[in-house]
LUMZA-321625 format. One record per atom (N, C-alpha, C): residue number from 1; residue in three letters; atom name; x, y, z. Coordinates in steps of 0.02 Angstrom, whole numbers. Each point is the difference from the previous one (the first is absolute). Example, Ala and Ser with C-alpha at 12.3 -4.5 7.8 and 13.67 -1.06 7.14 Angstrom:
BEGIN
@num:1 | residu:ALA | atome:N | x:660 | y:-284 | z:390
@num:1 | residu:ALA | atome:CA | x:-45 | y:59 | z:0
@num:1 | residu:ALA | atome:C | x:45 | y:60 | z:0
@num:2 | residu:SER | atome:N | x:-18 | y:53 | z:-36
@num:2 | residu:SER | atome:CA | x:42 | y:59 | z:3
@num:2 | residu:SER | atome:C | x:-39 | y:55 | z:37
This chain:
BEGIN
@num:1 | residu:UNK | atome:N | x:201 | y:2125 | z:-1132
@num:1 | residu:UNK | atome:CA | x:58 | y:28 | z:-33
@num:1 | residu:UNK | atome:C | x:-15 | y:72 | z:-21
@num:2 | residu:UNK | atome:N | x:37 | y:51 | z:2
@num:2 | residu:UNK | atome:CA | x:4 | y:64 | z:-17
@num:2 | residu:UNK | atome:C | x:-8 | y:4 | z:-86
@num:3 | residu:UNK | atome:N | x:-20 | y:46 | z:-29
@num:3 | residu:UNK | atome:CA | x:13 | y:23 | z:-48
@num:3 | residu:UNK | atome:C | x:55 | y:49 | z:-24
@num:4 | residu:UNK | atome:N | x:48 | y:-18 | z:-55
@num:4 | residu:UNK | atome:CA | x:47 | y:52 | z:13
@num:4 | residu:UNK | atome:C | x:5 | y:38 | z:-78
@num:5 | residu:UNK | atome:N | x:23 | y:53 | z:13
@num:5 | residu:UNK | atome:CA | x:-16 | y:40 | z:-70
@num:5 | residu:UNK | atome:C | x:64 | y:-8 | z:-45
@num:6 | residu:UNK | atome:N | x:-28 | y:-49 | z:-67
@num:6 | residu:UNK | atome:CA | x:72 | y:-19 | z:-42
@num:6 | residu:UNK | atome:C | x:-15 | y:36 | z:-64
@num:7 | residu:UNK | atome:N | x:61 | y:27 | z:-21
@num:7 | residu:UNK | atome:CA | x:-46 | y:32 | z:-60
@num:7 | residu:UNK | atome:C | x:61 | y:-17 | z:-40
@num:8 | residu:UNK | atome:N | x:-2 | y:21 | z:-77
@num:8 | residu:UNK | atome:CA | x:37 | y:-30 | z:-33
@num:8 | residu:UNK | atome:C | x:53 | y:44 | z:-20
@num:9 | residu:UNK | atome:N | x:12 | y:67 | z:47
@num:9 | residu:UNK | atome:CA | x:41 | y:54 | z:-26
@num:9 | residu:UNK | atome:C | x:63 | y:-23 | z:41
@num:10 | residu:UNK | atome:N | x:67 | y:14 | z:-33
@num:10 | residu:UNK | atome:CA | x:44 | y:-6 | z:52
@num:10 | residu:UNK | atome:C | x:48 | y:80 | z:-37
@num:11 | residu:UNK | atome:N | x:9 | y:18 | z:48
@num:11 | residu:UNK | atome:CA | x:64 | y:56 | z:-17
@num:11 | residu:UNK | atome:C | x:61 | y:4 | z:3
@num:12 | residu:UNK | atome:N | x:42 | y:14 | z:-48
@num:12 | residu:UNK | atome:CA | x:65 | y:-27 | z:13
@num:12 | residu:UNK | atome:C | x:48 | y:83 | z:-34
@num:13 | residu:UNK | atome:N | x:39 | y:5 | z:38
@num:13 | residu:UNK | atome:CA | x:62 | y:53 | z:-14
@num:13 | residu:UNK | atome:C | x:16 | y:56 | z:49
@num:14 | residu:UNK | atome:N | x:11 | y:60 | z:-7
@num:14 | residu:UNK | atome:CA | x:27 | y:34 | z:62
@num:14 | residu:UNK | atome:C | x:-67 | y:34 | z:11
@num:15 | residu:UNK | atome:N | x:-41 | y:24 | z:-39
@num:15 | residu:UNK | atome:CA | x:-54 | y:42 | z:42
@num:15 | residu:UNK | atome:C | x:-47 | y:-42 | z:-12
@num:16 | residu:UNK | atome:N | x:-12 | y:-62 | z:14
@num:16 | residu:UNK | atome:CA | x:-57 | y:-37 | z:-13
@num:16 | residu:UNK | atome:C | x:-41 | y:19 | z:102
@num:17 | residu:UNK | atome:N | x:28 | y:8 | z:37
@num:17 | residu:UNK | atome:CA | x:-27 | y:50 | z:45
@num:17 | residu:UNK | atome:C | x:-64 | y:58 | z:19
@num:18 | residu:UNK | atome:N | x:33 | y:28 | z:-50
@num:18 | residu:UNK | atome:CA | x:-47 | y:33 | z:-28
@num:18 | residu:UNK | atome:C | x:-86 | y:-46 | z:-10
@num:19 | residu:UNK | atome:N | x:-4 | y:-38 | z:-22
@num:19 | residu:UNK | atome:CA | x:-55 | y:-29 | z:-37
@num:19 | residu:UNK | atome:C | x:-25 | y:-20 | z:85
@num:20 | residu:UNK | atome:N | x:10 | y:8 | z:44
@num:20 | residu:UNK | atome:CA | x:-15 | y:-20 | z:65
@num:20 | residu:UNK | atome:C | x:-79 | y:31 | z:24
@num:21 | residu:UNK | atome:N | x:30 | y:59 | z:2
@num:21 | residu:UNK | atome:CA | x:-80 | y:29 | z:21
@num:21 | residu:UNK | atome:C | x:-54 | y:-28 | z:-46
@num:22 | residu:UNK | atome:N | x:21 | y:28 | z:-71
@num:22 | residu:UNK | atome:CA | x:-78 | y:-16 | z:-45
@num:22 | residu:UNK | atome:C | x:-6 | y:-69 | z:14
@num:23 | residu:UNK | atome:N | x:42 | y:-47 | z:10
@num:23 | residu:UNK | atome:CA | x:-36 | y:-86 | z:25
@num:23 | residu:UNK | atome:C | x:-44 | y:-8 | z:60
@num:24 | residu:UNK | atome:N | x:19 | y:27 | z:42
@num:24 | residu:UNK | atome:CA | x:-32 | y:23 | z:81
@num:24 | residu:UNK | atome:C | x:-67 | y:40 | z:9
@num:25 | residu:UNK | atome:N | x:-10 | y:55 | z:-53
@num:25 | residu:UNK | atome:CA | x:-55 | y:20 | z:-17
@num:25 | residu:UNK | atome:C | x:-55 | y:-37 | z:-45
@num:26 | residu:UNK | atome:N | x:49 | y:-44 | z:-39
@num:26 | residu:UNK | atome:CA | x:-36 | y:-40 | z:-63
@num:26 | residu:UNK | atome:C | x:-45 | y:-64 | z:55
@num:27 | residu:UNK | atome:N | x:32 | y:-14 | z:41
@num:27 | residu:UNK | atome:CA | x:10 | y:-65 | z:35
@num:27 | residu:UNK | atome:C | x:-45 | y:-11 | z:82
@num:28 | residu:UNK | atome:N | x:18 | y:85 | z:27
@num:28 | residu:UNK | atome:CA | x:-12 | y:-4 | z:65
@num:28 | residu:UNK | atome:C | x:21 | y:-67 | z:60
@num:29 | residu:UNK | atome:N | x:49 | y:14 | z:11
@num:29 | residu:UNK | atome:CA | x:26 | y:-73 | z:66
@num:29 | residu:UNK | atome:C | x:-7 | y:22 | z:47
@num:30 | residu:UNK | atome:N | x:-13 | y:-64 | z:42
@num:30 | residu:UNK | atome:CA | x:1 | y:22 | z:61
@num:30 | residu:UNK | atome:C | x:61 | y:-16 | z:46
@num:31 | residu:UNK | atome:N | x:36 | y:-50 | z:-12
@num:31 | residu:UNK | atome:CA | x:61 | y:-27 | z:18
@num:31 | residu:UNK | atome:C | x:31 | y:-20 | z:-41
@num:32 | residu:UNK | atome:N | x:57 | y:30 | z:-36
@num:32 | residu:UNK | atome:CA | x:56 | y:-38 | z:-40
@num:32 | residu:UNK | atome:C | x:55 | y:-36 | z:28
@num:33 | residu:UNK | atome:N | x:10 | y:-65 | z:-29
@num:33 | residu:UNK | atome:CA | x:42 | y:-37 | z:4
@num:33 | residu:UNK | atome:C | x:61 | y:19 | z:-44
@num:34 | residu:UNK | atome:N | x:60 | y:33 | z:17
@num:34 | residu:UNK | atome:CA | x:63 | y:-12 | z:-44
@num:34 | residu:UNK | atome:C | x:48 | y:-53 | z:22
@num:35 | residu:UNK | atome:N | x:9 | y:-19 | z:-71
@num:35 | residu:UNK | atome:CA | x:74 | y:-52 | z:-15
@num:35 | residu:UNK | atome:C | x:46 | y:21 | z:-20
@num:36 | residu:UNK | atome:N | x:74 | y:-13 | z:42
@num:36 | residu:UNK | atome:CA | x:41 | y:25 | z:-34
@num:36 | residu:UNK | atome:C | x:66 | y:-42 | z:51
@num:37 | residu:UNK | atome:N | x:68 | y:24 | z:-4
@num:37 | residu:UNK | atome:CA | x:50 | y:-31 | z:37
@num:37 | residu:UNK | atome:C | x:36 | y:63 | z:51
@num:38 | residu:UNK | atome:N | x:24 | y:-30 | z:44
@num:38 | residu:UNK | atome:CA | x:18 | y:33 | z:54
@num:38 | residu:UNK | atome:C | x:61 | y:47 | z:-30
@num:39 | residu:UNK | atome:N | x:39 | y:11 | z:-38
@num:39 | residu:UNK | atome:CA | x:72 | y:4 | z:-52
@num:39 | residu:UNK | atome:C | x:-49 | y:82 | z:-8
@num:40 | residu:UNK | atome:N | x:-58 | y:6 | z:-49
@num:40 | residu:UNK | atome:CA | x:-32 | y:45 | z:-7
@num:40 | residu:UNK | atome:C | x:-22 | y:57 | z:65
@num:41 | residu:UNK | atome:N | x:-21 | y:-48 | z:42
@num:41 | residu:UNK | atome:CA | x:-53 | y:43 | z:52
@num:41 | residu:UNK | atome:C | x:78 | y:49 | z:28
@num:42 | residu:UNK | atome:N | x:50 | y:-36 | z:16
@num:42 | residu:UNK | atome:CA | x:73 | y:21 | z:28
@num:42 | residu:UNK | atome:C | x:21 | y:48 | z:-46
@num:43 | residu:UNK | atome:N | x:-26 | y:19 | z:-72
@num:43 | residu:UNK | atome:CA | x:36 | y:40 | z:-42
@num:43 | residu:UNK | atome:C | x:-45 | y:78 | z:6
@num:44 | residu:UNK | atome:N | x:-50 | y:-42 | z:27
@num:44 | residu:UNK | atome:CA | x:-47 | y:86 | z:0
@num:44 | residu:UNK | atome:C | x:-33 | y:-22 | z:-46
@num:45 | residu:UNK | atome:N | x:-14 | y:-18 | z:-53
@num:45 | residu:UNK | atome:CA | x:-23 | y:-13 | z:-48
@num:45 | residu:UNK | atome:C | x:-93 | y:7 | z:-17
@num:46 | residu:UNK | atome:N | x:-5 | y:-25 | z:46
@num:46 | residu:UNK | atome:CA | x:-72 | y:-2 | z:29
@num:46 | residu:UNK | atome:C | x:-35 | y:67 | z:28
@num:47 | residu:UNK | atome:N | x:53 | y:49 | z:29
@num:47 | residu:UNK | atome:CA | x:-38 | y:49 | z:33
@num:47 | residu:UNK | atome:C | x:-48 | y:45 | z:-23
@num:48 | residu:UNK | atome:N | x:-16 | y:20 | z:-75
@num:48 | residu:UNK | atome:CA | x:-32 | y:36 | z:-30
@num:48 | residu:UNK | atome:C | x:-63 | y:-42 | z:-13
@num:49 | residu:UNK | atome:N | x:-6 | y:-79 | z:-1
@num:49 | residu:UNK | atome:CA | x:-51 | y:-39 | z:-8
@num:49 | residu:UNK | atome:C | x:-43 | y:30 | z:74
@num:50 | residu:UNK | atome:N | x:52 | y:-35 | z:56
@num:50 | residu:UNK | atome:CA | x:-37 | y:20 | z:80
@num:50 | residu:UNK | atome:C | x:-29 | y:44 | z:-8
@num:51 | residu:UNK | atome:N | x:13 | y:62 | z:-20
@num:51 | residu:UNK | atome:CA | x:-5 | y:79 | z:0
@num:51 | residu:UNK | atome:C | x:-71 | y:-1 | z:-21
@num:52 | residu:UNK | atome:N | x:-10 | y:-14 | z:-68
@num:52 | residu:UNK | atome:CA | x:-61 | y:8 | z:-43
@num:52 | residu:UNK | atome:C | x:-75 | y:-24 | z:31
@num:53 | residu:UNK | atome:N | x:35 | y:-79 | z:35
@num:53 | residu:UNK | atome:CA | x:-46 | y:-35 | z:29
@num:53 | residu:UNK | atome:C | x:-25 | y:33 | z:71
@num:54 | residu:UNK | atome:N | x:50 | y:25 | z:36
@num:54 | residu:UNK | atome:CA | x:-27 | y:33 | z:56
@num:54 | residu:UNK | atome:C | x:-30 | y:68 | z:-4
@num:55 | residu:UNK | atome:N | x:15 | y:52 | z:-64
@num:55 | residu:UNK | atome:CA | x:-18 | y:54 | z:-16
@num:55 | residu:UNK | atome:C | x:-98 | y:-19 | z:-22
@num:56 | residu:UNK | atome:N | x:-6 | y:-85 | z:-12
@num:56 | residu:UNK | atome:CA | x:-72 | y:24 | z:-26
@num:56 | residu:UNK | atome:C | x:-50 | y:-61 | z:74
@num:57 | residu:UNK | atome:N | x:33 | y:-12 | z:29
@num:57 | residu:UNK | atome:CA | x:-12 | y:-17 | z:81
@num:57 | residu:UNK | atome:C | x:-3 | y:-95 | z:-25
@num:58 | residu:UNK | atome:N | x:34 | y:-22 | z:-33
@num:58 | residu:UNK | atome:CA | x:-12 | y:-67 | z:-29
@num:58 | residu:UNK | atome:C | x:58 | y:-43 | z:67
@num:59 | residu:UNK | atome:N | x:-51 | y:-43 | z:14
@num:59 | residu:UNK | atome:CA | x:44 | y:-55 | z:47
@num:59 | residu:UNK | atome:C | x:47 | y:-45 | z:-51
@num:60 | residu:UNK | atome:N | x:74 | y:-25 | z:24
@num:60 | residu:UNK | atome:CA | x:36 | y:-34 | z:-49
@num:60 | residu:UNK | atome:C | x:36 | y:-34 | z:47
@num:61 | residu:UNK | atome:N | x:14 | y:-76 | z:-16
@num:61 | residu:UNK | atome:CA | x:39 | y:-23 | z:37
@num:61 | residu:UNK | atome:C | x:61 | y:-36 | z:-54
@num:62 | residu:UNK | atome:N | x:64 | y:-31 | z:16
@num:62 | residu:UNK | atome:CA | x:70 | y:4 | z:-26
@num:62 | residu:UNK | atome:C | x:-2 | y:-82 | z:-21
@num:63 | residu:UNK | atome:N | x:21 | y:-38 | z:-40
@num:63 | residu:UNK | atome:CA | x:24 | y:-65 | z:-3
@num:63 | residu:UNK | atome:C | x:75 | y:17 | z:-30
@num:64 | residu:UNK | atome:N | x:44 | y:-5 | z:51
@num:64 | residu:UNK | atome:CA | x:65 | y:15 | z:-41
@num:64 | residu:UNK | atome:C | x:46 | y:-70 | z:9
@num:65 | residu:UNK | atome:N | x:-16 | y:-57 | z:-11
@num:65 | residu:UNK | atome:CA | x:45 | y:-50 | z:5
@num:65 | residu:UNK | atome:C | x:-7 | y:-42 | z:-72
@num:66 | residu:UNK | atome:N | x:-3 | y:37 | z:-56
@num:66 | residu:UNK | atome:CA | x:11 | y:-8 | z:-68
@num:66 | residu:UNK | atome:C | x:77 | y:-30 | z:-24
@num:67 | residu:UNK | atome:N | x:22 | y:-51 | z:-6
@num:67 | residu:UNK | atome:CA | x:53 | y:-2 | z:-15
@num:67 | residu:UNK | atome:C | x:5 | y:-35 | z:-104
@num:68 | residu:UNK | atome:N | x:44 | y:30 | z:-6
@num:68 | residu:UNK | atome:CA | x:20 | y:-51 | z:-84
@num:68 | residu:UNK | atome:C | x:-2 | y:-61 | z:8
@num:69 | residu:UNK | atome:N | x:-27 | y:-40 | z:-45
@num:69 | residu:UNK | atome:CA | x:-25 | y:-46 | z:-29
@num:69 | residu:UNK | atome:C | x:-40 | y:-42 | z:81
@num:70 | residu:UNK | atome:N | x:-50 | y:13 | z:4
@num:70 | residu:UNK | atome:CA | x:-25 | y:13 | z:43
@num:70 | residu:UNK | atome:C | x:-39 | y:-97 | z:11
@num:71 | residu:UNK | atome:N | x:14 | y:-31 | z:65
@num:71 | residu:UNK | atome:CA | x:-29 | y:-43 | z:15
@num:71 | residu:UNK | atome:C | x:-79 | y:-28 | z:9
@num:72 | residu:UNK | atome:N | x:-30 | y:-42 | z:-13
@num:72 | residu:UNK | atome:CA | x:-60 | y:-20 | z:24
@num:72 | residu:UNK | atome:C | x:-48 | y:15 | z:57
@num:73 | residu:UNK | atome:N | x:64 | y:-18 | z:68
@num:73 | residu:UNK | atome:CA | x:-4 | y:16 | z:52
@num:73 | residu:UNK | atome:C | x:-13 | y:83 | z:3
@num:74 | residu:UNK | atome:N | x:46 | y:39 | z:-10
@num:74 | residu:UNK | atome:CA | x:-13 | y:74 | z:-13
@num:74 | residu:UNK | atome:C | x:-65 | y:39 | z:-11
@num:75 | residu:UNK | atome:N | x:-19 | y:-38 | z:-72
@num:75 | residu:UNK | atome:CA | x:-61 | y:18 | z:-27
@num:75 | residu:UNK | atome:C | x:-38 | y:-26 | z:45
@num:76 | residu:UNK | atome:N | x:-22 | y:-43 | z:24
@num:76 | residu:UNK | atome:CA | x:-44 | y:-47 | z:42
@num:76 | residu:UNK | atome:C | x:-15 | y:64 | z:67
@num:77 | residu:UNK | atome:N | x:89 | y:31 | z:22
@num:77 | residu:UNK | atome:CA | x:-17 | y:40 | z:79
@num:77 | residu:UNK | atome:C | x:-33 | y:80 | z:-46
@num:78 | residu:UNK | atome:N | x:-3 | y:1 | z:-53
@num:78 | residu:UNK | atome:CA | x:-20 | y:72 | z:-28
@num:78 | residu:UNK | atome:C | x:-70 | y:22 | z:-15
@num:79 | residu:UNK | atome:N | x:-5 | y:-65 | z:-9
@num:79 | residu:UNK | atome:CA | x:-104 | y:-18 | z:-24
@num:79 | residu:UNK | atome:C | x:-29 | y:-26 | z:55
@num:80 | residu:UNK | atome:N | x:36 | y:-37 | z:67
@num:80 | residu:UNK | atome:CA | x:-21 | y:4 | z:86
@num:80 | residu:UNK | atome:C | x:0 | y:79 | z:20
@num:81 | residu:UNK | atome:N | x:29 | y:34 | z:-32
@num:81 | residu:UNK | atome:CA | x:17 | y:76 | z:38
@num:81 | residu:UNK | atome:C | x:-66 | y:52 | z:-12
@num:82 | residu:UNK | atome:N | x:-1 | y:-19 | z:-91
@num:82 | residu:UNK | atome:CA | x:-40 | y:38 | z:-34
@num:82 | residu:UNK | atome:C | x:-79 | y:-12 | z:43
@num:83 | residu:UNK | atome:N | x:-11 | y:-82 | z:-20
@num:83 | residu:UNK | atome:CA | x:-47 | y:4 | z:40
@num:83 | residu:UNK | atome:C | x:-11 | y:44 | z:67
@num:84 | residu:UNK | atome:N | x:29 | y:-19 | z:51
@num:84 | residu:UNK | atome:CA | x:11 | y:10 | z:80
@num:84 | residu:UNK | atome:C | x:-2 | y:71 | z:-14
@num:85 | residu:UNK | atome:N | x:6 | y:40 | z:-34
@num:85 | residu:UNK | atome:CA | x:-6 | y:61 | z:13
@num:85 | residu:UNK | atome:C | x:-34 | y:32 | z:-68
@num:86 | residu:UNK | atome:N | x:-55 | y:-27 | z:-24
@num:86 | residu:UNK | atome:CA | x:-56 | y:23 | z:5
@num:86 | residu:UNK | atome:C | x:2 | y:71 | z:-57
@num:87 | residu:UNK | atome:N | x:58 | y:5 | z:-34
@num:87 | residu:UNK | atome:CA | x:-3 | y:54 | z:-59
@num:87 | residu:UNK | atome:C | x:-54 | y:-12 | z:-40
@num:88 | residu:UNK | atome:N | x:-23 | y:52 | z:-49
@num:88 | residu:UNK | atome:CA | x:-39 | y:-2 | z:-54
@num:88 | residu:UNK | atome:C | x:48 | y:45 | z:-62
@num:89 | residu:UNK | atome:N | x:70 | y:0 | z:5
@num:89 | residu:UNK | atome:CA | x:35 | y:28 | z:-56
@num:89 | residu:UNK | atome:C | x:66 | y:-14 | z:9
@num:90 | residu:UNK | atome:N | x:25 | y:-28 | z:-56
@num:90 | residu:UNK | atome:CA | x:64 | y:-15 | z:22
@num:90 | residu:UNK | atome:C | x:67 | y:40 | z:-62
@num:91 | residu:UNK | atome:N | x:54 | y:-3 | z:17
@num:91 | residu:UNK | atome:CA | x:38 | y:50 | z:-23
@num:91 | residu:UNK | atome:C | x:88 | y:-22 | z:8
@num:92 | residu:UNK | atome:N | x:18 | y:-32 | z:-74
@num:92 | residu:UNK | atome:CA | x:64 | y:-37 | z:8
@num:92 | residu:UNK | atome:C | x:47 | y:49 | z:-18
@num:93 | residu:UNK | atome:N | x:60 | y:-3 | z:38
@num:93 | residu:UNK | atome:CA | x:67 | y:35 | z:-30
@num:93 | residu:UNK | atome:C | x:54 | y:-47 | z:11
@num:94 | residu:UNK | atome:N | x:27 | y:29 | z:-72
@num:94 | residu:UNK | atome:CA | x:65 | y:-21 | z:7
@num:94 | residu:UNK | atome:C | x:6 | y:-50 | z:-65
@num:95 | residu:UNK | atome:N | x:38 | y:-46 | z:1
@num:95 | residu:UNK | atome:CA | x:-6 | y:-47 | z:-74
@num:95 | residu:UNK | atome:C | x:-42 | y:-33 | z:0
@num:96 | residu:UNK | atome:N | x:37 | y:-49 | z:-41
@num:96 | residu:UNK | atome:CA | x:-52 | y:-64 | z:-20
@num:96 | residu:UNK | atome:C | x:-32 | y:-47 | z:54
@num:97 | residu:UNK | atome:N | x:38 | y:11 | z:47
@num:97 | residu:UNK | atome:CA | x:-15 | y:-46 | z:56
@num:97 | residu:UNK | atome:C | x:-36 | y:10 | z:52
@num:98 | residu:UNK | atome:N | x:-5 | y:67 | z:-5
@num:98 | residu:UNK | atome:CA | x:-49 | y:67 | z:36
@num:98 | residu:UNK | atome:C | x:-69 | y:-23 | z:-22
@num:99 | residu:UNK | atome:N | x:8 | y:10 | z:-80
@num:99 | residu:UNK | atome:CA | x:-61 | y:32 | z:-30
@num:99 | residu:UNK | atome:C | x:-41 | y:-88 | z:-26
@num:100 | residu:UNK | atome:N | x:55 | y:-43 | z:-9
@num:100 | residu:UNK | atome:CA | x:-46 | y:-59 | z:-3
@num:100 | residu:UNK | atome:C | x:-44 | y:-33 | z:65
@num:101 | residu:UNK | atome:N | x:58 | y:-2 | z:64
@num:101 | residu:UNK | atome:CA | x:-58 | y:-6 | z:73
@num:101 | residu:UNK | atome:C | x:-50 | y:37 | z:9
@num:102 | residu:UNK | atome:N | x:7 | y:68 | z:-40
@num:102 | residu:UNK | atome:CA | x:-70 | y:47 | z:13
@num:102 | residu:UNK | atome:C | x:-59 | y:-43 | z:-4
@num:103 | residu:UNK | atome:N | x:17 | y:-12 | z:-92
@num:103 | residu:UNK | atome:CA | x:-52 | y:-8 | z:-35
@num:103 | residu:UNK | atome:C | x:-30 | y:-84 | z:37
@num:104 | residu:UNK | atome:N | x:42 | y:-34 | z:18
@num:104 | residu:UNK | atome:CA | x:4 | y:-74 | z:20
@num:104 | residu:UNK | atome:C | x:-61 | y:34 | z:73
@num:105 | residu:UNK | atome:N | x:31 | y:26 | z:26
@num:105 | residu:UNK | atome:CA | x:-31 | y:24 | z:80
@num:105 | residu:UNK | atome:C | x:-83 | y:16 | z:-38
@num:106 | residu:UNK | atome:N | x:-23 | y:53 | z:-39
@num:106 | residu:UNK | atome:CA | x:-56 | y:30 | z:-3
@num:106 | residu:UNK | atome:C | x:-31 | y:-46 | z:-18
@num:107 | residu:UNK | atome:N | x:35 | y:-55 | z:-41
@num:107 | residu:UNK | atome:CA | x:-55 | y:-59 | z:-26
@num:107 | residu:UNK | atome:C | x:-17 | y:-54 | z:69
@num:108 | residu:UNK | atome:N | x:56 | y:-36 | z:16
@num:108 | residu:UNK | atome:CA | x:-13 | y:-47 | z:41
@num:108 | residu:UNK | atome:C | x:-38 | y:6 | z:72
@num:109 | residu:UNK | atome:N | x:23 | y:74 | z:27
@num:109 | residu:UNK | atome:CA | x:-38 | y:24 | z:80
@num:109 | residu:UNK | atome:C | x:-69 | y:-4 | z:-32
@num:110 | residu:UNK | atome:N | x:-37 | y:-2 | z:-45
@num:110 | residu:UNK | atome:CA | x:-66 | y:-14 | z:15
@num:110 | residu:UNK | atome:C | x:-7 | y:-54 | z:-20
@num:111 | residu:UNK | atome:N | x:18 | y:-44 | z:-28
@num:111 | residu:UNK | atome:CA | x:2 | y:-90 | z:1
@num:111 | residu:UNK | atome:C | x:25 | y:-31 | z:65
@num:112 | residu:UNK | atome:N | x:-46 | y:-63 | z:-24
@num:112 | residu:UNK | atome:CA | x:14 | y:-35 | z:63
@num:112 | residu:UNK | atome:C | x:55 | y:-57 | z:-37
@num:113 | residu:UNK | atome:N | x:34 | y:-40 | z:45
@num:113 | residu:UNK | atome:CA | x:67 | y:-38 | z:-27
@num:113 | residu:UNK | atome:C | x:48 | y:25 | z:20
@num:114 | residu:UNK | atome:N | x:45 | y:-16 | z:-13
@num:114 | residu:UNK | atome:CA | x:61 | y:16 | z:11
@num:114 | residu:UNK | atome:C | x:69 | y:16 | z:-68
@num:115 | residu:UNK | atome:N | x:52 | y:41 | z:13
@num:115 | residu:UNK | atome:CA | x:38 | y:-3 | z:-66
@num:115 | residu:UNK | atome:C | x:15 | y:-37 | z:-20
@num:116 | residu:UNK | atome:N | x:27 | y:-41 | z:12
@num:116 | residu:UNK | atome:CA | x:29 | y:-77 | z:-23
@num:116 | residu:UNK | atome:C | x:-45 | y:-19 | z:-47
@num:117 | residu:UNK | atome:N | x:-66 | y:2 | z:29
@num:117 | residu:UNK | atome:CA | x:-68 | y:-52 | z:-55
@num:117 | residu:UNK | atome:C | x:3 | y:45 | z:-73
């Protein structure tokens, strides 16, 4: 199982953005995992995240099938994903439902079991 970097900061409001780089420097990744919903990625919303991440040469790959009040099954394909692709930082947007699979994803991809248990 991977190790993934969970820390206990979360940022929340319009320039919480900002706080991006100093985490990345604080942190060093090599592949970030973001969570978030497809509603967002379609709004642009995301593009200044991409930006930052590609400005400091950081590999990142997308989980955008986040939906409200979010199923078992869901969580189950998010922490198969997390694993399967091998991030060491992960990075939720969007609400509650965003930011709770994050945290659900960084814990469980390095356990073994399943969500349900």
């Amino acid at each position: 199982m991977q190790k993934l970097t969970f820390t206990a900061q979360n940022y929340v409001g319009i320039d919480s953005i900002n706080q991006l780089p100093n985490e990345l420097k604080r942190y060093s990744p090599k592949k970030i995992i973001i969570i978030t919903d497809q509603i967002l990625i379609e709004l642009g919303l995301l593009k200044s995240i991409f930006s930052i991440l590609e400005s400091n040469d950081i590999e990142y790959t997308v989980f955008s099938g986040v939906e409200p009040e979010p199923s078992i099954q869901l969580a189950q394909r998010l922490v198969d994903f997390v694993q399967k692709e091998q991030g060491d930082f992960i990075i939720g947007i969007g609400g509650g439902s965003a930011l709770d699979l994050a945290k659900l994803a960084a814990v469980l991809s390095c356990q073994e079991g399943k969500v349900e248990e």
